[in-house]
Structure formats: C-alpha cells, structure tokens
C-alpha positions as CSV (number, residue, x, y, z in Angstrom):
1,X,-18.3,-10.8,11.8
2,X,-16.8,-13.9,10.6
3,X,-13.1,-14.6,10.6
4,X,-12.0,-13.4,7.5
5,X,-13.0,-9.8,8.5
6,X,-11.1,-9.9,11.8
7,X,-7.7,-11.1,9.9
8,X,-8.0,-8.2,7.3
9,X,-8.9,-5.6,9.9
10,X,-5.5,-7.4,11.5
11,X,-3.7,-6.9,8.7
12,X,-4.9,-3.3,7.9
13,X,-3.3,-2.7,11.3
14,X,-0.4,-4.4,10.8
15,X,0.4,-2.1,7.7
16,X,-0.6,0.5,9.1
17,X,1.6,0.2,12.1
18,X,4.5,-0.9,9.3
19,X,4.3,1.9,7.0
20,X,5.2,4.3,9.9
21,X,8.8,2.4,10.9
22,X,9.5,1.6,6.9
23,X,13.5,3.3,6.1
24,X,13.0,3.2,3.1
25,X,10.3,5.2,0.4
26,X,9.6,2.3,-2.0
27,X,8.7,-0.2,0.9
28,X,6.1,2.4,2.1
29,X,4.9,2.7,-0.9
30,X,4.4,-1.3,-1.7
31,X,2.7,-1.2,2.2
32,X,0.6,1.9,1.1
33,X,-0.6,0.2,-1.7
34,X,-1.4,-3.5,-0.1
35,X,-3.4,-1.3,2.5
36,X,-5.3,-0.5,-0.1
37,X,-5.9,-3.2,-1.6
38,X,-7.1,-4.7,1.2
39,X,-9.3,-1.6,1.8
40,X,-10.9,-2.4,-0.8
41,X,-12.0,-5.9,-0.3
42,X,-13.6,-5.1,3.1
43,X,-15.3,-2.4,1.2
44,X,-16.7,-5.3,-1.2
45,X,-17.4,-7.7,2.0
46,X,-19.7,-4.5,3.5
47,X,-21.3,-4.9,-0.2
48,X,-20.4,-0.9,-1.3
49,X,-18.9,-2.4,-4.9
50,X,-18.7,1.8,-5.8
51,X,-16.3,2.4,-3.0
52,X,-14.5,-0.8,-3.4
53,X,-14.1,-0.1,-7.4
54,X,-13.1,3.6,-6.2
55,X,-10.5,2.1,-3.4
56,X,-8.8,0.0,-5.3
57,X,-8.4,2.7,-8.5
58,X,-7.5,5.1,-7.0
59,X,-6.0,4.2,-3.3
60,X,-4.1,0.9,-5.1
61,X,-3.5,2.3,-9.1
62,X,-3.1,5.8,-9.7
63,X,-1.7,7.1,-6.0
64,X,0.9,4.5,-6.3
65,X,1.6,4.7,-9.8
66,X,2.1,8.7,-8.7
67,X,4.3,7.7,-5.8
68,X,6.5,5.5,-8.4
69,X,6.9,7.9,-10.7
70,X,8.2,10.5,-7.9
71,X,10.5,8.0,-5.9
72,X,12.3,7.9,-10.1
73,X,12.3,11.9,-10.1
74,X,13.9,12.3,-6.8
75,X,16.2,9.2,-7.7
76,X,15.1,7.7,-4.6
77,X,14.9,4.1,-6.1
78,X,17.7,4.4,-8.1
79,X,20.0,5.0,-4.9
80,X,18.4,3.1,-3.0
81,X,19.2,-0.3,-5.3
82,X,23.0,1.0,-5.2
83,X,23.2,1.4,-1.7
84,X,22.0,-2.2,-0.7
85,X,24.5,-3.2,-3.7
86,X,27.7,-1.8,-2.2
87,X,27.4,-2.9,1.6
C-alpha cells in the first residue's frame, strides 16, 4: 500500500473516533459525511468505481441531505446557532 492509503485509513479513524465525542448534531453530521466521502475514494483506489459511485450517493448525498433536513425539524440547528450566539 502506498502512503496515500495509510493517511485516509488514518483519517477514516480519526472521524470515526470524532464523531463519537461530537456535542453537537450538525458537527456529527459534517464528520459522517467527510467519512464518507473518503469512503468512497478508497473504494475508487481498490478500483470498485460501483461502490465508490454508490458510497458517495448515498453515504455522502442523500443520508446527509436526510440528516439536514431532520436536525431543521427537531430545530436542532436553529438552537444550536442561538445558543453559541448568546454565551
């Protein structure tokens, strides 16, 4: 493996590892979706394009874009905005 692959593998632990200590939703959510981004690209390194193109749909677009849209329903990034505004 060359060194690229060891400093994404590094950095899909790192976010792991990250995600689990985040406060707050909408920073686990931005970590949840940069771990799949990289995801994907060690899928394209081990040359499997489909999963790659499947990764970064569906693990980086539409899980997100469903995570976004119920941090605004439960006014969990409204709040949050207010809160850092006020201390």
């Amino acid at each position: 493996m060359n060194i690229l692959t060891y400093i994404l593998l590094g950095f899909l632990v790192i976010c792991a590892i990250s995600v689990t200590f985040s406060k707050k939703l909408l920073n686990s959510v931005l970590i949840f979706m940069s771990y799949s981004l990289v995801m994907s690209i060690i899928w394209m390194m081990l040359e499997s394009p489909d999963l790659a193109i499947t990764e970064a749909a569906v693990g980086a677009g539409v899980t997100s874009v469903l995570f976004f849209v119920t941090l605004r329903k439960i006014h969990a990034m409204g709040e949050e905005d207010v809160d850092d505004e006020e201390r």
